[in-house]
FITI-895906 format. One record per residue (C-alpha): residue in one letter; y, x, z. Coordinates in steps of 0.001 Angstrom, whole numbers, plus 500000, padded with zeros to 6 digits. Last residue first. Layout:
<atoms>
AYXZ ...
</atoms>
This chain:
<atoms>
X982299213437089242 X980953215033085554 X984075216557084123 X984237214634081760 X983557210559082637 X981556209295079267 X980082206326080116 X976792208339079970 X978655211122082656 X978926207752084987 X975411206862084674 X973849210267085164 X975841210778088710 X975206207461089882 X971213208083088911 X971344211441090417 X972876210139093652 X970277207025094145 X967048209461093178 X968104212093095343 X965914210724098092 X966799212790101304 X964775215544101159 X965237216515097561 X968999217410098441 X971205217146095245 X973060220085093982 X974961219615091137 X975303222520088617 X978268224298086822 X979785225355090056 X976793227857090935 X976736228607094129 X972933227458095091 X972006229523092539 X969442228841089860 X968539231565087758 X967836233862090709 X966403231520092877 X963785230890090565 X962598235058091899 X961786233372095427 X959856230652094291 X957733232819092599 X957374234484095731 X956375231143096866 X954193230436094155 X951867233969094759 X951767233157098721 X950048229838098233 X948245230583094884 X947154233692097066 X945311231615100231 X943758228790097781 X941618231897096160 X941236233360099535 X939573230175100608 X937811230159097458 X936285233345098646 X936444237071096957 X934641239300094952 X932376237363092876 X933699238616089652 X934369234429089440 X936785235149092671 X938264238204091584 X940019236419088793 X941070233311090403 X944553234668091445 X945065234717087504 X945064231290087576 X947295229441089680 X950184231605089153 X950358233924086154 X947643236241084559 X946165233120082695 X948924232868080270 X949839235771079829 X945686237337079185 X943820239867080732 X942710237052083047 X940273236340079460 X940098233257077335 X936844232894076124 X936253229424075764 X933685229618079601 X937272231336080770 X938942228168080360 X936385226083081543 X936182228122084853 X940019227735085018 X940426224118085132 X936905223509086907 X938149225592089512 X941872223457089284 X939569220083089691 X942051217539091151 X941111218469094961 X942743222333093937 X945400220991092602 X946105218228095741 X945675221509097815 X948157223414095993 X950786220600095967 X950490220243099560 X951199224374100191 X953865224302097821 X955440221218099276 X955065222938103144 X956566226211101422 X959765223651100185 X960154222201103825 X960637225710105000 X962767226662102118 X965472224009103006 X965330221832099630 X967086221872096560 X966995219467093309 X969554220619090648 X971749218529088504 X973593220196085373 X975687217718083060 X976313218915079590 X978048217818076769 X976187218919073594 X978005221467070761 X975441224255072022 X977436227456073393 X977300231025071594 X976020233323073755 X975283237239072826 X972077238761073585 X971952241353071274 X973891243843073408 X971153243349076535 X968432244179073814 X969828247849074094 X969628248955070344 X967068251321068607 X965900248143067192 X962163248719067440 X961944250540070852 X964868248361072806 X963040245316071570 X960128246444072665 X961571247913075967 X962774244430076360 X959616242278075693 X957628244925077906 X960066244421081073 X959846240989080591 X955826240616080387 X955724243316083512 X957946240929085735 X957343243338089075 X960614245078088345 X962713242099087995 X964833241651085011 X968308241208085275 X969397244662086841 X967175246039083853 X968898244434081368 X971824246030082380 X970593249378082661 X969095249539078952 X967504252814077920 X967156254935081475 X966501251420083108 X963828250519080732 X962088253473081681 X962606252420085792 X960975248895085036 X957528250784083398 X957543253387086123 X957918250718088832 X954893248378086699 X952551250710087653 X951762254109085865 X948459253633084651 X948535249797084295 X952361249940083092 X951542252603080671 X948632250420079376 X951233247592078988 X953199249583077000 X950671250779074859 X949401247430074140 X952754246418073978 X953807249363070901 X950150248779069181 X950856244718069329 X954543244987067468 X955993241201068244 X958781240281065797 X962033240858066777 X964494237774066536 X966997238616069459 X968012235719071214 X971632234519070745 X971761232490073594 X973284229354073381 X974287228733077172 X972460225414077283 X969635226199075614 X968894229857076654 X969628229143080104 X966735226479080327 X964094228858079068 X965056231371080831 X965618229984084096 X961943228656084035 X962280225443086182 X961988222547084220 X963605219435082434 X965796219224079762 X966318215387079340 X967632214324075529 X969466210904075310 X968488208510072636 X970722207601069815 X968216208236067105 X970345211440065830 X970648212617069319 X967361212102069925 X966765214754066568 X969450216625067452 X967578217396070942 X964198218028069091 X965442220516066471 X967509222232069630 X964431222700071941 X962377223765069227 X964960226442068309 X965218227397071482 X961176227926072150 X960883230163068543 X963658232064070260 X961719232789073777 X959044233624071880 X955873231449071740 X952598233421071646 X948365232680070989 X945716233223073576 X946096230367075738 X946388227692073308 X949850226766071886 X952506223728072015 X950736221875074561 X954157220909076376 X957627220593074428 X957783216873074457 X957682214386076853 X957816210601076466 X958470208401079784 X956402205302081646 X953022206857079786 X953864210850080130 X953811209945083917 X950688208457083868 X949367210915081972 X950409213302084525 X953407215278083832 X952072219573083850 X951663220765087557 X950729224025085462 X947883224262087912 X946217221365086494 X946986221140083344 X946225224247081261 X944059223056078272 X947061223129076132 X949378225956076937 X953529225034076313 X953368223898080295 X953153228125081439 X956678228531080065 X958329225538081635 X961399223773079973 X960082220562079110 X962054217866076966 X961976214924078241 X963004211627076640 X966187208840076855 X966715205388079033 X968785204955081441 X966521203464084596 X962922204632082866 X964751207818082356 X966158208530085336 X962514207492087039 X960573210155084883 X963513212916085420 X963175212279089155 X959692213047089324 X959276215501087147 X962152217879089043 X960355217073092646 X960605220103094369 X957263221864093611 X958318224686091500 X962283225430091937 X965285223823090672 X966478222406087301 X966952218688085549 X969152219182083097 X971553216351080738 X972235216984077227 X974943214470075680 X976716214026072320 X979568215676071948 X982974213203071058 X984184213271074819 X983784216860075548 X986823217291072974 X989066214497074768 X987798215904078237 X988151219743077520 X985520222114077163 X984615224470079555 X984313227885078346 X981235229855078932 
</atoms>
């Protein structure tokens, strides 16, 4: 993506991300930058777009929604779907539209997609869902595992197979689909085409040690909030595990526990491990090498560095210091 330069970065108006992995703090520091500077957040989490899914989406509290406005959560019940594009054009309507009020937009979350499509300008491919083709592609991924699914993408697109990982079934199917329907490799129609916004990148890291002992917190303060009642109301509406929405972390792993077929305790056990192999595959949109984003240390209250860092690209210093 080419950098632009400081008298041309000077006259865009600014985006500023919040990005790093699930339980490192991203909310919090976004609420407190904005209460200090001023501006709104703008979600970037793929499971927080659900209403009725609270809980063990870590959505903002309403406390935190209170002290600073967020948008782009409770966008769709469980059983309904937001493409990636329909997401990125939400994300840019709502960022011109602070822009055009003079307030400063906060993308905040950690689904690399998501976030990468907005800043790089993605060029998503506008392919409307075909049900028969994913029910039969997900039925070939049940049958045949999710290998056989991965490795048939491989033979028709190799490059957006080394992208995707083999266990992401919902991926995998998107691409195929859009391999299927187009008869072109969906890697060739995603072409970037960079926002006009000046953009300043912080990310929030910690040792992954001290992350798993986050996870592990966070996961019992979910489960104390009422994430069983969460999910059993849920499924009491009719939404089914067979479902994206509650296949993923902190829900699906509840599954064989209401067929009666495992403990709470293992319930509580898989969040655990399921969110930090989550973890695990964040790293790969968010690399601790990447020049474009600053890296503050969670541990040692970023709040002081992030708030110097936000103030001085405000004024208008390009390259961020």
């Amino acid at each position: 993506m080419k950098t632009p330069s400081p008298a041309d970065a000077a006259t865009r108006p600014p985006l500023i991300v919040i990005v790093g992995p699930t339980a490192v703090g991203k909310t919090a520091l976004a609420v407190r930058l904005v209460e200090s500077v001023g501006g709104e957040i703008l979600s970037a989490d793929s499971r927080q777009i659900y209403r009725g899914m609270d809980i063990g989406t870590a959505k903002a509290t309403p406390q935190e929604q209170a002290r600073a406005r967020h948008h782009l959560i409770d966008l769709i019940d469980p059983d309904e779907v937001l493409g990636l594009a329909q997401f990125q054009a939400l994300a840019y309507a709502l960022i011109d539209r602070l822009h055009a009020q003079g307030t400063t937009p906060f993308l905040v979350g950690g689904t690399g997609q998501y976030v990468q499509a907005v800043v790089e300008g993605w060029q998503v491919p506008r392919v409307e869902p075909d049900e028969a083709l994913r029910r039969e592609l997900y039925e070939q991924a049940e049958t045949a595992g999710a290998q056989a699914l991965h490795d048939r993408l491989r033979a028709l697109d190799p490059a957006a197979a080394e992208r995707i990982d083999a266990r992401n079934v919902r991926r995998i199917v998107r691409a195929l689909e859009v391999c299927l329907l187009t008869g072109q490799p969906i890697s060739r129609q995603q072409t970037k085409q960079p926002p006009p916004y000046r953009i300043l990148r912080l990310g929030l890291s910690l040792p992954r040690s001290q992350l798993y002992q986050r996870i592990d917190r966070r996961v019992d303060a979910m489960m104390a909030a009422g994430l069983e009642a969460e999910v059993r109301g849920l499924v009491a509406r009719g939404y089914g595990f067979d479902l994206p929405a509650l296949s993923g972390v902190g829900y699906g792993q509840f599954a064989p526990y209401l067929a009666g077929e495992a403990t709470l305790d293992d319930v509580v056990r898989e969040i655990k491990r399921a969110t930090r192999r989550f973890v695990r595959q964040q790293g790969n949109w968010f690399r601790q090498n990447d020049p474009l984003i600053h890296w503050l240390d969670a541990a040692d209250e970023p709040f002081a560095p992030a708030l110097a860092r936000v103030e001085s690209f405000l004024e208008g210093v390009w390259p961020p210091a």
